[in-house]
C-alpha positions, 0 to 999 in steps of 0.5 A: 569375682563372683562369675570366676568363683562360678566357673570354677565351680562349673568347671570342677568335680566339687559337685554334680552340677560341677561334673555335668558342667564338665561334661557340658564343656567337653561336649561343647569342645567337641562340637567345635572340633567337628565343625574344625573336621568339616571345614579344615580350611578353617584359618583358626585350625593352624593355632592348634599346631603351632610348630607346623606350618600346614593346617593339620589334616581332618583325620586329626580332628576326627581322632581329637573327636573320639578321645574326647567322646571316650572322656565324656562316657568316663564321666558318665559312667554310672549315670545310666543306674540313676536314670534307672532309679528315677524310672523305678521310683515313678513306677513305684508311684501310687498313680501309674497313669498315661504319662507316668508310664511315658515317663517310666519308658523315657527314663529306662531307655536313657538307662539303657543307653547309658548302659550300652556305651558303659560297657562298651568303653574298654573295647573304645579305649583300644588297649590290647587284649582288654577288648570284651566285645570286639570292634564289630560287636562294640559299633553294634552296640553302639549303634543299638544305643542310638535308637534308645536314645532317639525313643527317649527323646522323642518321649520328651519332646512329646512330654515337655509339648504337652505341659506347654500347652497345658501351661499355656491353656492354664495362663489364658484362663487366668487372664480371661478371669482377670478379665471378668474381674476387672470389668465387674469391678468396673460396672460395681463402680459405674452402678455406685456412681449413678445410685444419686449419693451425696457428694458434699462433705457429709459423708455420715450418708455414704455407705462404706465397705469395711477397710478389712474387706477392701484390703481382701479385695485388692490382696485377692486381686494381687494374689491372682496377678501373682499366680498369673506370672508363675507359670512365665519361668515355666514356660521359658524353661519347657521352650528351651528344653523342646529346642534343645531336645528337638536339636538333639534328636538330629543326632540320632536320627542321623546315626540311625540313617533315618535322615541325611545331613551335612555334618556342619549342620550336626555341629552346629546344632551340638554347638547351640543345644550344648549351650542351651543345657549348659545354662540350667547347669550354670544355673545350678552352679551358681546356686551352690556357690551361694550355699557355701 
């Protein structure tokens, strides 16, 4: 009952995580009905025209394509005026160094991405006499809009690479310190061994460390370990985030021309960086169903 409860939410426009996980779900659609388009030959293609006995023709999956493009830019309208905001907000900051400034471009490029295909949706919807740019100028708007998108993403391939390392360079130096600890702690031990104390029952001769410092010392010990396994989450994300972005660079890349191939390989790709994403919204979902 709690994942239905938890799809409902990713399903519905209750919350942000709710309408991005409508986009997520239509994108995912869409994906497939590209892969459908590609390969109409597909058996699974009949189910979707049940009153015909010919599988329908790929034109109409094309135009499937595009209406279900159209409803994802009406659900992210103004979304472009938040990736505004957060590059203001990193430009605002008191410190404004190399990767701050990385970040304030990948944002204002996102924004005007998601500018260019707001205002291009009326000249997508092909109502009559509601056209503001024309369909020449609107496919080269289009086509502008993909090589902001592409900037942006290959800022954050560049980002998310450079935390991982340095993640992963923090992580190696913590266990090379739990690894010095361990073995003076070990030679500390082999010494008190070997100073000739007495192992009989008296053990008044014996000196002891107090308990207050030995609990220090293994709470420190614990503490470490626990530092030690906080960047795992980290790192886990920061993967998924370079595979996702890597798969989507291949979308723009291919629009632009700057390379050439097979659209299954693009649908495919859709498919899994789609699912990737989706996971964080998921995620999200299911934090804010445990808030109510």
């Amino acid at each position: 009952m709690t994942l239905v409860r938890q799809f409902i939410v990713f399903g519905t426009n209750n919350a942000d995580a709710g309408q991005a996980g409508i986009e997520r779900s239509l994108r995912f659609i869409q994906a497939l009905v590209s892969l459908l388009a590609t390969y109409p030959a597909l058996q699974a293609t009949a189910l979707l025209s049940p009153r015909s006995t010919s599988i329908p023709p790929p034109t109409s999956f094309l135009q499937l394509r595009a209406k279900i493009n159209v409803t994802r830019r009406l659900l992210r309208i103004f979304r472009f005026l938040e990736y505004f905001r957060l590059g203001w907000d990193l430009y605002s900051s008191d410190i404004l160094d190399f990767e701050t400034w990385l970040d304030v471009l990948g944002k204002t490029c996102l924004g005007i991405f998601g500018m260019l295909e707001s205002v291009t949706l009326l000249d997508l919807l092909e109502i009559d006499q509601l056209e503001i740019f024309g369909t020449e100028q609107t496919v080269m708007l289009n086509y502008q809009a993909q090589f902001f998108w592409l900037t942006a993403l290959c800022i954050s391939l560049f980002r998310s690479s450079t935390r991982l390392l340095r993640l992963l360079g923090n992580r190696a130096a913590t266990d090379a310190s739990l690894g010095q600890d361990a073995a003076s702690r070990k030679e500390e031990g082999e010494r008190q061994n070997g100073d000739g104390l007495p192992t009989g029952n008296d053990d008044s001769s014996v000196p002891r460390e107090p308990k207050g410092k030995q609990q220090n010392g293994s709470g420190h010990q614990m503490e470490t370990k626990s530092r030690a396994g906080e960047p795992e989450e980290a790192v886990s994300s920061l993967i998924m985030k370079l595979t996702s972005d890597a798969m989507d660079l291949l979308l723009p890349a291919t629009a632009v021309g700057l390379v050439e191939v097979h659209p299954a390989v693009i649908a495919m790709t859709m498919i899994v960086s789609t699912a990737i994403t989706a996971r964080d919204v998921w995620a999200r979902c299911g934090k804010d169903m445990r808030r109510r």
